[in-house]
N, C-alpha and C positions, 0 to 999 in steps of 0.2 A: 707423690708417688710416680714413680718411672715404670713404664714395661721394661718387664724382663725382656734384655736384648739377647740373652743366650738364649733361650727360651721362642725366642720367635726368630730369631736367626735360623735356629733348628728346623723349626716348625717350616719356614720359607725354602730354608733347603731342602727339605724333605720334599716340597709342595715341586722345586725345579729337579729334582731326581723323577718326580713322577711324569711332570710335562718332557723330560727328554725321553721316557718310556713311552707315550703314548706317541709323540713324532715317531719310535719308530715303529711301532703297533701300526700308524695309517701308514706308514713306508711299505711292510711289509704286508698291507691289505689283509689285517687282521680283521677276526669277527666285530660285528660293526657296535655289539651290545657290550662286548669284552673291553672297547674303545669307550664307552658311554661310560662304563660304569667303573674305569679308571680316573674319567674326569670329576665325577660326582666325589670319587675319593679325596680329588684333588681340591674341588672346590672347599670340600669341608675342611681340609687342612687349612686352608686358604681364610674362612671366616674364621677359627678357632683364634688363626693368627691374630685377625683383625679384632673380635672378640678381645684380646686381650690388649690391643692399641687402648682403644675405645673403653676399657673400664681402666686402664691406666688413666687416663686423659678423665675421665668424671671423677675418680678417687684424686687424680692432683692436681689436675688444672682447673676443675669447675671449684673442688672443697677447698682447694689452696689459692685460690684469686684473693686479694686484697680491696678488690669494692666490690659492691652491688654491681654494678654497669660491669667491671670485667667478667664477673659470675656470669650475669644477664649473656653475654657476647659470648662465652667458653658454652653454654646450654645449647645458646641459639647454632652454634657448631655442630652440637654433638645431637639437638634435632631435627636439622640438614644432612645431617650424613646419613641419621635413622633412617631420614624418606628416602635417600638415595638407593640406601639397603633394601629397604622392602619394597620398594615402586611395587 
């Protein structure tokens, strides 16, 4: 299975529509909490994205590996990125 590229292409552009809003939000010395909580909007765009990399990637690459050892390799990827995610 592939991710949806329309679908996160969206998602990604929606995420840099919001990053050029907030550049100009701190240009124009916008409320500092109005600023915050454009990025949390952003960030969440941001993981939804990734959320759906990362269950593309276990639905095809870990269930669609043709040995043990490439399974074992596609996991150990997708358990390094976990820790990365949640440090």
């Amino acid at each position: 299975m592939r991710a949806d590229k329309d679908k996160i292409t969206a998602l990604l552009k929606t995420a840099r529509g919001q990053l050029d809003g907030i550049l100009k939000m701190v240009e124009e010395d916008r409320y500092c909490m109005d600023i915050s909580h454009q990025l949390m909007a952003t960030e969440a765009i941001l993981n939804k994205a990734n959320k759906e990399i990362l269950t593309a990637h276990l639905k095809g690459c870990v269930t669609g590996a043709k040995t043990d050892a490439e399974r074992e390799e596609k996991v150990d990827e997708l358990v390094a990125m976990l820790g990365r995610i949640l440090k």
